[in-house]
Wavefront OBJ file of the C-alpha trace (Angstrom):
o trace
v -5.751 -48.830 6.614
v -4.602 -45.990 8.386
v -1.357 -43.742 7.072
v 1.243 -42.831 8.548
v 0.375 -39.384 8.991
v -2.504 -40.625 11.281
v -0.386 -42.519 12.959
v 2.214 -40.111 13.807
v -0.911 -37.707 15.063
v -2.074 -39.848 17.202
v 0.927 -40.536 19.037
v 1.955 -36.800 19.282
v -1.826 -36.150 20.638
v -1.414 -38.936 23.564
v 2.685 -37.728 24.042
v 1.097 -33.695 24.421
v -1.416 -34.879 26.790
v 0.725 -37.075 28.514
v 3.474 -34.447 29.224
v 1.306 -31.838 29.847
v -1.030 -33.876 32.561
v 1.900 -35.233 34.274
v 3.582 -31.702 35.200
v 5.143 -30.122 31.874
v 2.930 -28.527 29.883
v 5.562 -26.102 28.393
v 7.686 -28.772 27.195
v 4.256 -30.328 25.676
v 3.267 -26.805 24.035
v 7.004 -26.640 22.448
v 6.935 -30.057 20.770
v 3.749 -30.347 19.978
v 1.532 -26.743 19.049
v 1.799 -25.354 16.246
v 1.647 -21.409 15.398
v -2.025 -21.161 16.912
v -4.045 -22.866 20.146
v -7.686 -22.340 19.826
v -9.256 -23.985 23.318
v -12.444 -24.634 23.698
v -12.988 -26.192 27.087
v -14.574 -23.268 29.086
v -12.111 -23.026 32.188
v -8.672 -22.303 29.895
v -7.448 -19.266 28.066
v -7.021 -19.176 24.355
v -3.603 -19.674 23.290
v -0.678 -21.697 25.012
v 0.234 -19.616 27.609
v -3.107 -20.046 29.355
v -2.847 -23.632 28.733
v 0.708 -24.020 30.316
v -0.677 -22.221 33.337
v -3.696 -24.063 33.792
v -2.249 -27.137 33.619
v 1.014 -25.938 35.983
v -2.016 -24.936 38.091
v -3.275 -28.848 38.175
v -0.212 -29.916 38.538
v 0.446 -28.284 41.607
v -2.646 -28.899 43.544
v -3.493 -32.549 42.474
v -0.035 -34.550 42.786
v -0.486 -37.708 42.270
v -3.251 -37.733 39.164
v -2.833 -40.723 36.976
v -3.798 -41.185 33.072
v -4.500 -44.359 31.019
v -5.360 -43.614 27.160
v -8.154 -46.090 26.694
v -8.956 -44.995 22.842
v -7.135 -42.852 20.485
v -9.069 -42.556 16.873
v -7.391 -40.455 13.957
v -9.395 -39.212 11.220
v -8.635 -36.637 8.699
v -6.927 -33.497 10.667
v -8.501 -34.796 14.167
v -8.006 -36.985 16.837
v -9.933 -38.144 19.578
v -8.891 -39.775 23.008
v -10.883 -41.250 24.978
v -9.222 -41.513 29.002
v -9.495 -42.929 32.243
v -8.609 -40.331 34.900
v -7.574 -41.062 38.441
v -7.497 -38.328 40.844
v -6.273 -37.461 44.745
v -9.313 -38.988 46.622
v -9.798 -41.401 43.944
v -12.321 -39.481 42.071
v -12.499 -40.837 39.042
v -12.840 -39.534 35.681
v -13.951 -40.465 31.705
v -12.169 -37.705 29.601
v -12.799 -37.524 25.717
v -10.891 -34.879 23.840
v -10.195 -33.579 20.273
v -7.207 -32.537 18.787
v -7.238 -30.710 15.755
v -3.944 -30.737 13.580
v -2.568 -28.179 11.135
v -0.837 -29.646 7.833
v 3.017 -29.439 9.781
v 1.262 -32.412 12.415
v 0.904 -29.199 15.068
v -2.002 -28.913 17.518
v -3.880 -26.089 16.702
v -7.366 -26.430 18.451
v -9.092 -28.318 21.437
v -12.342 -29.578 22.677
v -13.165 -32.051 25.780
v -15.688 -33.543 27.226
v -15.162 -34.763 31.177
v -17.675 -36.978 33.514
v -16.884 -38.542 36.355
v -17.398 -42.020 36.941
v -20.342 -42.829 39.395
v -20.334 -45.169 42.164
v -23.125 -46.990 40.727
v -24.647 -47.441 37.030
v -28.034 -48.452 35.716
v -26.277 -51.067 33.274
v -23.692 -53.332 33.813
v -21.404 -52.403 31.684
v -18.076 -50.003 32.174
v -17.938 -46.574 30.502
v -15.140 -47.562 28.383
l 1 2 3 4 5 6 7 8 9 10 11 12 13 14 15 16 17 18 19 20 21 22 23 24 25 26 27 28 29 30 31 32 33 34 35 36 37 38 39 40 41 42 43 44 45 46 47 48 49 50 51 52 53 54 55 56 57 58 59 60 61 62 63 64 65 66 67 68 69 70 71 72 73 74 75 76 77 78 79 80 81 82 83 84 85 86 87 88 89 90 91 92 93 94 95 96 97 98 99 100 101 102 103 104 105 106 107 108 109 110 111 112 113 114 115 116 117 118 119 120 121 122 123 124 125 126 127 128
């Protein structure tokens, strides 16, 4: 069974995201980061201020980007989500990123993972 705690991560982890992909990533950073912001996805800045620009940046020159959140798993201080990214052109994207949380339920530190979605697939089966 999964606590509450969990719970209440995973929702603020898919609520960040949300905000921040859809155009206000400063709003996201002041609800949901705690004292810290360790990135590790190679194209942001440590910290939040990097983050808020970067994603300001995105925001800018790809109107129109859509998210679903296909998965979201909570384990200890992590979560993962696991999208479905739709951008301008309709390139098409499978997103997986980690959240780390510190003990007040802040974000603290990031990883991702991004591939886009081919035209065709050796398999017959989606990538969700």
């Amino acid at each position: 069974m999964i606590s509450d705690t969990l719970k209440q991560n995973k929702a603020n982890a898919i609520a960040f995201y949300e905000m921040a992909y859809n155009g206000n990533p400063k709003k996201a950073v002041e609800l949901y980061v705690g004292a810290e912001y360790i990135q590790h996805n190679p194209l942001v800045g440590d910290g939040t201020q990097p983050f808020i620009d970067y994603f300001n940046r995105m925001a800018s020159e790809y109107p129109g980007k859509s998210i679903e959140f296909v998965r979201a798993i909570a384990e200890d201080d992590l979560v993962a989500l696991h999208t479905h990214q739709i951008w301008p052109g309709n390139d098409q994207y499978v997103t997986m990123d980690f959240f780390r949380f510190d003990n007040n339920g802040k974000i603290v530190e990031h990883w991702d993972a991004m591939q886009q979605i081919p035209d065709t697939s050796a398999n017959n089966n989606t990538m969700y």
